[in-house]
C-alpha positions as a Markdown table, in Angstrom:
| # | Residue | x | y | z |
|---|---|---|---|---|
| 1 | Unk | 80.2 | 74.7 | 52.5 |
| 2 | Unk | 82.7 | 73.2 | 50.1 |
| 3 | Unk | 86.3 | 73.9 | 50.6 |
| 4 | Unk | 89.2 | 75.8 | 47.8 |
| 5 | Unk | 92.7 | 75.0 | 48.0 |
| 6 | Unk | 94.7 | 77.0 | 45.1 |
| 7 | Unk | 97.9 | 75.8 | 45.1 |
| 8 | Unk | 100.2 | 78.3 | 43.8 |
| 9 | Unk | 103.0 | 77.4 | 41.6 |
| 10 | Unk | 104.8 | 80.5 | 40.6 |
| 11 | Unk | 108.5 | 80.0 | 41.3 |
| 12 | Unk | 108.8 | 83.3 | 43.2 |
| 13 | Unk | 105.8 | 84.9 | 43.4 |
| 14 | Unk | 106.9 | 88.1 | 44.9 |
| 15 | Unk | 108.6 | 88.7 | 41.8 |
| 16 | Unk | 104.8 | 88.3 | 40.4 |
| 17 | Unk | 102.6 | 91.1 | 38.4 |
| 18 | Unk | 100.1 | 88.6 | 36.9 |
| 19 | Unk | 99.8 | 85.6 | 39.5 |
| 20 | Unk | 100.4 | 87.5 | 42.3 |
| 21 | Unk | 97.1 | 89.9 | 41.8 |
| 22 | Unk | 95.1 | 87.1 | 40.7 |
| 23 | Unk | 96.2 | 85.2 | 44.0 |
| 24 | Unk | 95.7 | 88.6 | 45.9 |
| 25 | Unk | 92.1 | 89.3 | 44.5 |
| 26 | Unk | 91.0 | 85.7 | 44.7 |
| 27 | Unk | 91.8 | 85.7 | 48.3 |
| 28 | Unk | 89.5 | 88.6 | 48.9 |
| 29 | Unk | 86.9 | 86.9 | 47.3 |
| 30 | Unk | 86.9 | 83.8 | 48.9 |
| 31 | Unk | 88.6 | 84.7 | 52.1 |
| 32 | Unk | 88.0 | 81.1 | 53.5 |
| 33 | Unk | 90.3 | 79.4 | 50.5 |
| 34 | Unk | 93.2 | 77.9 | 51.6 |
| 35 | Unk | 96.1 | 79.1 | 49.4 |
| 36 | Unk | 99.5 | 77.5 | 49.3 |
| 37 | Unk | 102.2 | 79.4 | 48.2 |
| 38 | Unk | 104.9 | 76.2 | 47.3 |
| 39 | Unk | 107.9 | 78.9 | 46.7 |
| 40 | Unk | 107.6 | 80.0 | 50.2 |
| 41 | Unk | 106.6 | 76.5 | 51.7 |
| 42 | Unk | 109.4 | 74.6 | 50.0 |
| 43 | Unk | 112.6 | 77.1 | 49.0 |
| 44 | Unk | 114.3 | 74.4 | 49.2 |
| 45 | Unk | 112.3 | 71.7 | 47.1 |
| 46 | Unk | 111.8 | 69.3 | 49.7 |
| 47 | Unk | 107.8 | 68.8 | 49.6 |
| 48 | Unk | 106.1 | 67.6 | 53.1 |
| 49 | Unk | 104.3 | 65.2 | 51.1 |
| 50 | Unk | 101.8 | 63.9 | 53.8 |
| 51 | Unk | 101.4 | 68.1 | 54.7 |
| 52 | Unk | 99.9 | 68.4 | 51.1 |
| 53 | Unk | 97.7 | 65.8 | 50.8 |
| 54 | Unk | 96.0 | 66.5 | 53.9 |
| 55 | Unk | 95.3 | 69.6 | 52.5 |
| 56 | Unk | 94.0 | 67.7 | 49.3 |
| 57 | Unk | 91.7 | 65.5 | 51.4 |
| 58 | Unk | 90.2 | 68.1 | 52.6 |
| 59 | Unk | 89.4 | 69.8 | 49.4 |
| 60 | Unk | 86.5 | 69.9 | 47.3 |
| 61 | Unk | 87.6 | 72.0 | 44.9 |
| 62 | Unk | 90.9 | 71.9 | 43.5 |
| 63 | Unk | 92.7 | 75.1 | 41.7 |
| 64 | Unk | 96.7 | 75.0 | 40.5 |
| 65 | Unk | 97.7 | 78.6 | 39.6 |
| 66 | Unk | 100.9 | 78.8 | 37.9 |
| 67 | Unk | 102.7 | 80.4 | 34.8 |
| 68 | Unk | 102.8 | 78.5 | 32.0 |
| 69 | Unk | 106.7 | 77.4 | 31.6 |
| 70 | Unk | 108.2 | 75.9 | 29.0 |
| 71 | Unk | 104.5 | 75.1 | 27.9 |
| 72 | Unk | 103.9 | 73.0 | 31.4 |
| 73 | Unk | 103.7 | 73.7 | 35.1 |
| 74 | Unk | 107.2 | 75.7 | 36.5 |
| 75 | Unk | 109.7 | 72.9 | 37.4 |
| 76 | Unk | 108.4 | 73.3 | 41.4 |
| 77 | Unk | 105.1 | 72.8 | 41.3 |
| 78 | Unk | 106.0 | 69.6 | 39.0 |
| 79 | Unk | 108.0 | 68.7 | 41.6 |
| 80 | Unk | 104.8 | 68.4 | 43.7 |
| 81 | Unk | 102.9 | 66.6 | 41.3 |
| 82 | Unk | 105.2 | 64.0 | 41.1 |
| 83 | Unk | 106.3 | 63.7 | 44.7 |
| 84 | Unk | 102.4 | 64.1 | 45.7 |
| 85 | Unk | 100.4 | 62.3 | 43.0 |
| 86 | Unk | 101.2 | 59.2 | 43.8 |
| 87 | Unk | 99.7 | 55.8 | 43.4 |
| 88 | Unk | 97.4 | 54.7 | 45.6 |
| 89 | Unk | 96.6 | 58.5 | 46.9 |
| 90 | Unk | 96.2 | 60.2 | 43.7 |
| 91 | Unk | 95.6 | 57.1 | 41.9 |
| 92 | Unk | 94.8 | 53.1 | 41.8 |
| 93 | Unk | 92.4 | 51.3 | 43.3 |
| 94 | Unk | 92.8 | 53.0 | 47.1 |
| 95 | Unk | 92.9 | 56.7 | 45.2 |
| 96 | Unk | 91.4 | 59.3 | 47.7 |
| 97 | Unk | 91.3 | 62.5 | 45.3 |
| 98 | Unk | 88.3 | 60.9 | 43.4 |
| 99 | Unk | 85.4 | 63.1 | 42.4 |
| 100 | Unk | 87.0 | 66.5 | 43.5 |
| 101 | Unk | 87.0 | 69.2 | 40.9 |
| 102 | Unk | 90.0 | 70.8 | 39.3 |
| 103 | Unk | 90.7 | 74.1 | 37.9 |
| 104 | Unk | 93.6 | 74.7 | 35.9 |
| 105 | Unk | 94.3 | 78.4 | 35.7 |
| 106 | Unk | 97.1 | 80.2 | 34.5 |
| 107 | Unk | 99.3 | 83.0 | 32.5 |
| 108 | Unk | 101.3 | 82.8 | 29.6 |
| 109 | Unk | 103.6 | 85.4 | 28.7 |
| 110 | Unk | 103.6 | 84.9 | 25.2 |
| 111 | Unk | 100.6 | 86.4 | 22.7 |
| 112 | Unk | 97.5 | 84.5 | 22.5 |
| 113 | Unk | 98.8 | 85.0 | 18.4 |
| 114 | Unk | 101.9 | 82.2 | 19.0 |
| 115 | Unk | 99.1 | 79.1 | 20.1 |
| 116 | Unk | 98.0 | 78.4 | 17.1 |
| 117 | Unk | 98.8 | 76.1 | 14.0 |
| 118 | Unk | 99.8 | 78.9 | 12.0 |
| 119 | Unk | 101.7 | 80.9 | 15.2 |
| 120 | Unk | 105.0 | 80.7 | 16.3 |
| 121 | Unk | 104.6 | 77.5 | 18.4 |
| 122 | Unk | 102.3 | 75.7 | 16.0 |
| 123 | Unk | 99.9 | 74.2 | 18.2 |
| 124 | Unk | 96.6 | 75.8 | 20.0 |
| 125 | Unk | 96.4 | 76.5 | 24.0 |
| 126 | Unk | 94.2 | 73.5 | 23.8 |
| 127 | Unk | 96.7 | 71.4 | 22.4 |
| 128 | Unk | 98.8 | 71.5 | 25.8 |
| 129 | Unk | 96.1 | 70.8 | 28.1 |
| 130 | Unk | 95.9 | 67.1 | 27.5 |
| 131 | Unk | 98.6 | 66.6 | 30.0 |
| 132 | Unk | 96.2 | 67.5 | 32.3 |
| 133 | Unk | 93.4 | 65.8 | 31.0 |
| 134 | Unk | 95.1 | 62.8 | 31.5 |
| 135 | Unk | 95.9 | 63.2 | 35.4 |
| 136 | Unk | 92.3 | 64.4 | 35.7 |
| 137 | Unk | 91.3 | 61.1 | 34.1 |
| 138 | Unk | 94.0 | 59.2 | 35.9 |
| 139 | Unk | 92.9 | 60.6 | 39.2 |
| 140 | Unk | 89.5 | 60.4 | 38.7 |
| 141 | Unk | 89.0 | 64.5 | 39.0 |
| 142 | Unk | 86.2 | 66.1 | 37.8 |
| 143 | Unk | 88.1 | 68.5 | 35.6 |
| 144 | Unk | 86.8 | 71.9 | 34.7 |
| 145 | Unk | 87.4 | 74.2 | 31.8 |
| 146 | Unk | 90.7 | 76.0 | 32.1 |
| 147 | Unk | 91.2 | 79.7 | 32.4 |
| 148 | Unk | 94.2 | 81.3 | 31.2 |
| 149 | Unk | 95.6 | 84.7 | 30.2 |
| 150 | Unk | 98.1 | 85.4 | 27.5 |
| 151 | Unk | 100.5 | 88.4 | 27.5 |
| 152 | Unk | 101.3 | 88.0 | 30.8 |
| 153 | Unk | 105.2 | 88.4 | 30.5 |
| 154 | Unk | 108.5 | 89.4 | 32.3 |
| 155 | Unk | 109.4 | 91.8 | 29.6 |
| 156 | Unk | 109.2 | 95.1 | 29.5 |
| 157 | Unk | 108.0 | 95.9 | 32.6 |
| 158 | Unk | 107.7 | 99.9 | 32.3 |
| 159 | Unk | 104.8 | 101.4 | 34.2 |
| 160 | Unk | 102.6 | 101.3 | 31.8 |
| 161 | Unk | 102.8 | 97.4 | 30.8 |
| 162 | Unk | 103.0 | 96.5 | 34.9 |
| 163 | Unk | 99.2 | 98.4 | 35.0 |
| 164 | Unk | 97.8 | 96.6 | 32.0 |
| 165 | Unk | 99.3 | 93.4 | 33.3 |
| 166 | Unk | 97.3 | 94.1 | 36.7 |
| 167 | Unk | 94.4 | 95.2 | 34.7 |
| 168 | Unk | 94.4 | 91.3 | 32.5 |
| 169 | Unk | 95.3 | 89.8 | 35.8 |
| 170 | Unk | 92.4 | 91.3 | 37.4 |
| 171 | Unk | 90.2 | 90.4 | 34.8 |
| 172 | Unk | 91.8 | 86.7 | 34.7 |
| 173 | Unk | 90.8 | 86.6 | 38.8 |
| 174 | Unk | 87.5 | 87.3 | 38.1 |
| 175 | Unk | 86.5 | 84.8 | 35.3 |
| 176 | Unk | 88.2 | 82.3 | 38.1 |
| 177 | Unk | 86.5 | 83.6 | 40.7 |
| 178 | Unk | 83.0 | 82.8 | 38.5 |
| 179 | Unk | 84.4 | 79.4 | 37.9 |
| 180 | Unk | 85.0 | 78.2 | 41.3 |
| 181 | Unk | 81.3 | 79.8 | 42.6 |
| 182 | Unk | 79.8 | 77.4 | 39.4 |
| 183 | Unk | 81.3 | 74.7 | 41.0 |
| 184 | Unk | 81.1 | 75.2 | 44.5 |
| 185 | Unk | 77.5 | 77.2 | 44.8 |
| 186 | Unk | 77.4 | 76.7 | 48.6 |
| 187 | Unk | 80.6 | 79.2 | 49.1 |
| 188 | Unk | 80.3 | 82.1 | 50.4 |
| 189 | Unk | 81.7 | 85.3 | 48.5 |
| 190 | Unk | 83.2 | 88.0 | 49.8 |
| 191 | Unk | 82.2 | 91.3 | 48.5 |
């Protein structure tokens, strides 16, 4: 059986619609997926860096949830990256992530309309993932296709917008619950 770690690296995720119900029905899924929750782990920003890569080494398959902040991860879980990532772990010629898989997954509160060369920000979605392209390939991780969600926002949270935002999120857990079966087969599903 392979092993999932999500990290998750919403800023406060109990203030969550979209991440938290994508964490919440992932972890029925795969009940045996270690998530880690970095706002409650580190409120106070000071990463256990030997804690987390433990938990890396033990990983097969890699997942960072997150909302997509000021088109990047939220400034915690870079934070982690950097304080975590580091040369000769992450990378170099005594790198020890080599070979697992990655799954980047998150929501954007913005319309899917704004990433594009003619939208509001004037660049695709795709456009912004070569930053983590680049760590994949600097780390050696066997990087997977991304799933994301747009219209995943803080504003204008009225009833009705909180149920279609559970309704996307829902819909965004499933697609990555179907990408970490493809690349774990041997895991066991909960139904």
């Amino acid at each position: 059986m392979q092993n999932v770690l999500i990290i998750s690296g919403h800023p406060i995720i109990n203030e969550s619609i979209g991440n938290a119900t994508i964490l919440g029905e992932v972890a029925k899924a795969l009940p045996d997926a270690e998530i880690r929750f970095l706002d409650a782990l580190y409120p106070d920003y000071q990463i256990d860096v030997e804690r987390e890569q433990e938990a890396l080494l033990k990983a097969d398959v890699i997942v960072w949830q997150f909302p997509f902040s000021w088109y990047s991860v939220p400034g915690l879980m870079k934070l982690w990256i950097d304080q975590v990532f580091v040369h000769g772990f992450a990378h170099g010629s005594t790198a020890k992530l080599g070979g697992k898989k990655l799954i980047i997954s998150f929501t954007a509160g913005a319309p899917e309309s704004l990433y594009s060369p003619e939208g509001f920000f004037g660049h695709g979605i795709e456009q912004y993932m070569a930053q983590f392209e680049t760590t994949a390939l600097l780390c050696n991780l066997d990087l997977q296709d991304p799933i994301y969600t747009f219209g995943i926002s803080y504003a204008g949270r009225d009833e009705d917008k909180i149920r279609e935002q559970k309704a996307m999120a829902r819909d965004h857990a499933e697609r990555l619950i179907t990408a970490i079966k493809a690349t774990a087969p041997a895991l066991k599903i909960a139904v």
